[in-house]
Structure formats: C-alpha cells, structure tokens
N, C-alpha and C positions, 0 to 999 in steps of 0.2 A: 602794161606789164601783166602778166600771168600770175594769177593768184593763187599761192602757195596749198593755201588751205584749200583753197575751192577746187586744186588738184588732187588733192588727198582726199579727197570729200568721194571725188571722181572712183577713187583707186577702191573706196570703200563702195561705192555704190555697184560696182564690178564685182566686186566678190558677194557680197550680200544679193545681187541682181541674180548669179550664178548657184548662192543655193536654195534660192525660190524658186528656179528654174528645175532645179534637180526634186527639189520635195513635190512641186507641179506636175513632172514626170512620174512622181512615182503612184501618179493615181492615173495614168495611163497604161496599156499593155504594148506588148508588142513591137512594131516597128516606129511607131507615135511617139512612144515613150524614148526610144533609142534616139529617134530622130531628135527630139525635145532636150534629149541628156546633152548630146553632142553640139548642138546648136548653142546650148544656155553657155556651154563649157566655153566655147570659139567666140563669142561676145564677150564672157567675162574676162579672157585672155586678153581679147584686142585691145578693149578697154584699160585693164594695166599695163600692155606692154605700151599703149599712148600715152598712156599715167608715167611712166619709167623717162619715156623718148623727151617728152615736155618736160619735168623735170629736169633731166639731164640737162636741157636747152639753158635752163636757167641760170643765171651768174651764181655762182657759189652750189652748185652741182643739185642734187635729188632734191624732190619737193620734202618740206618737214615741217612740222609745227613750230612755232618760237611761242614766246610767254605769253604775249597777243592770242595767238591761236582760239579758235573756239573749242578746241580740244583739251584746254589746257583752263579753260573756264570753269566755274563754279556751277553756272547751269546749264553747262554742256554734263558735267559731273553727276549733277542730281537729277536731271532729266534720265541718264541713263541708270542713277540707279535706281529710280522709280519704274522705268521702262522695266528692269530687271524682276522687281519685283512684282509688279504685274504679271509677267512673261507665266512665273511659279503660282503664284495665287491661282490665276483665271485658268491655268492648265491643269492644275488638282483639280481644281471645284469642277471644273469641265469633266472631266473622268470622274470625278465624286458623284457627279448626279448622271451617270453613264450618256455622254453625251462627248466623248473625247473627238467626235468627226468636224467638232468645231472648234480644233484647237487652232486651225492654220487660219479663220476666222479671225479665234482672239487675238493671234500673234500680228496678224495685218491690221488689226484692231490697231491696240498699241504701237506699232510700229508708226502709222498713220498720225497717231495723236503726238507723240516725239516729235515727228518733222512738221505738225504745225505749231508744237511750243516750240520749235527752232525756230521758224517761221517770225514769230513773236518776237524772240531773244537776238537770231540772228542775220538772217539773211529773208526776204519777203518769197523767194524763189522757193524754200522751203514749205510754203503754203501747198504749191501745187503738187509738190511729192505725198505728202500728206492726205491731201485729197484724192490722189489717186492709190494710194495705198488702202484710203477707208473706199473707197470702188471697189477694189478688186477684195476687200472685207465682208462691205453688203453682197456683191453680186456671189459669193461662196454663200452668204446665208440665203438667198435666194433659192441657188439650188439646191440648198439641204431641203430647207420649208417647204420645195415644189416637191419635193420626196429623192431628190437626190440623193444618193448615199456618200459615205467616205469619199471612194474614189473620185467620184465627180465635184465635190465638196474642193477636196484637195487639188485639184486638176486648173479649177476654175479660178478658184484665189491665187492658189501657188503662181501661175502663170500671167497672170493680170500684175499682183507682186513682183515680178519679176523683169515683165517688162516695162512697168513705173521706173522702177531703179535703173533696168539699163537704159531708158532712155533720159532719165536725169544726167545719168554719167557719161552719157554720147553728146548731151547738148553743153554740157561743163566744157569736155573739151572740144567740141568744135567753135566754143569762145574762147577758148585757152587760145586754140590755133587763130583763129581773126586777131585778139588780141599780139601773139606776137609775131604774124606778118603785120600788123601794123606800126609795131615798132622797129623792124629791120629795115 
C-alpha cells in the first residue's frame, strides 16, 4: 500500500526542490540561469502532478495527513520550529558580521540537520536527505573559502539543494508506483 505521508512528504520535497532550484539560478547569468529556472520548475511540477495522480489512486481519494501523521507530531512540530528559528538567527548574524553570501549555506545547513533529526524520529531514509543537504552546505562553503563569491556560493548550494530534494521525492514515488503495481 502506498504511503500517505511518504506522498505528501514527496509533494513537499517538489516544491522546496523547486525553490532551491530557483535561488540556485539566481547566481547564474544568462541562458544557464534560464535553462536552470525552467528545468527546476518542470521537475517540481512532474513531481506533484505524480504526487496528485498517486494520491487520487488511493481508496478514499488525495493523499492527507491523519492523527498518526508525522506532520501532526510533536517532533515533527518542534523540529520545525527550531528549524525556524535558526532560519532568523544564523541569517541576522550572517548579515551582522557582513558575511550574508553564506546564508544559502546556513539555510542548507539547518535544513540538512532537520532531516536527520527526522531521520532519528522518523523514517531512517531521512538520514540520506540530510546528508546530502549538509553536501551541497559544505561544498557552498568550499566555494566561498576557495574565494568564490555570492554568486558562485549561491549557484553551488542552491543546486546541489535542490537536486537532493528532487531526487528524494522521485525515489518516494517511484516506490509509491512499485508499491501499488504490486498490489493491483
């Protein structure tokens, strides 16, 4: 049976996938950047309109959270609002000490740590999100430290970022879909 949550999980990793792709982009110029915008957009579409298709599939229609839900938990709840408040914290101080070209850093930072306290809390597959989130974290501070600027900073995270997420949420469902041709 196709797992409700791990679809929504999916629908989310699509859109979040989609604006790492977009902030990714926009330390590119020209037709790279265009190419990158459009590209990030048409995955993160495919992704929910498969998110929508699979759901619908399911007995009692759309995918949704119930009480169970990790959405609807306690440390799905505090995780994000620690997430959140890191997000404001480490983004001031980054700008406080003129140093804002590491904020797509920090936010893949945190983002990264999230999905391996889910990891923790809820699902083990959450690990690997996480670690490729803090990847694509390090290899932005990389390029800042080798003397990269903003643009390259934001270019290299954003995109690494983004294709973590869309491929988290491409391999959700291409088990959603195994899972239910194996049950029809």
């Amino acid at each position: 049976m196709v797992d409700r949550g791990a679809l929504a999980g999916s629908g989310v990793a699509g859109m979040f996938g989609t604006a790492w792709s977009l902030w990714g982009a926009s330390g590119l110029t020209g037709t790279a950047a265009t190419v990158v915008r459009v590209v990030g957009i048409a995955i993160g579409v495919l992704i929910l309109v498969a998110v929508v298709i699979l759901g619908r599939s399911l007995a009692g229609g759309r995918p949704r959270s119930g009480p169970g839900s990790m959405f609807a938990s306690r440390a799905y709840q505090m995780t994000v609002a620690v997430e959140v408040l890191a997000f404001f914290g480490g983004n001031l101080l980054l700008r406080a000490i003129g140093h804002s070209e590491y904020v797509p850093v920090w936010v893949a930072t945190v983002v990264g740590f999230h999905f391996l306290v889910f990891g923790r809390k809820f699902w083990a597959g959450f690990y690997l999100v996480g670690a490729a989130l803090l990847v694509a974290a390090a290899a932005g501070l990389v390029v800042g430290l080798s003397g990269g600027g903003q643009h390259s900073i934001t270019a290299v995270c954003g995109l690494l970022a983004a294709l973590s997420l869309f491929a988290a949420g491409a391999v959700t469902i291409a088990r959603s879909l195994t899972q239910r041709a194996a049950a029809v």
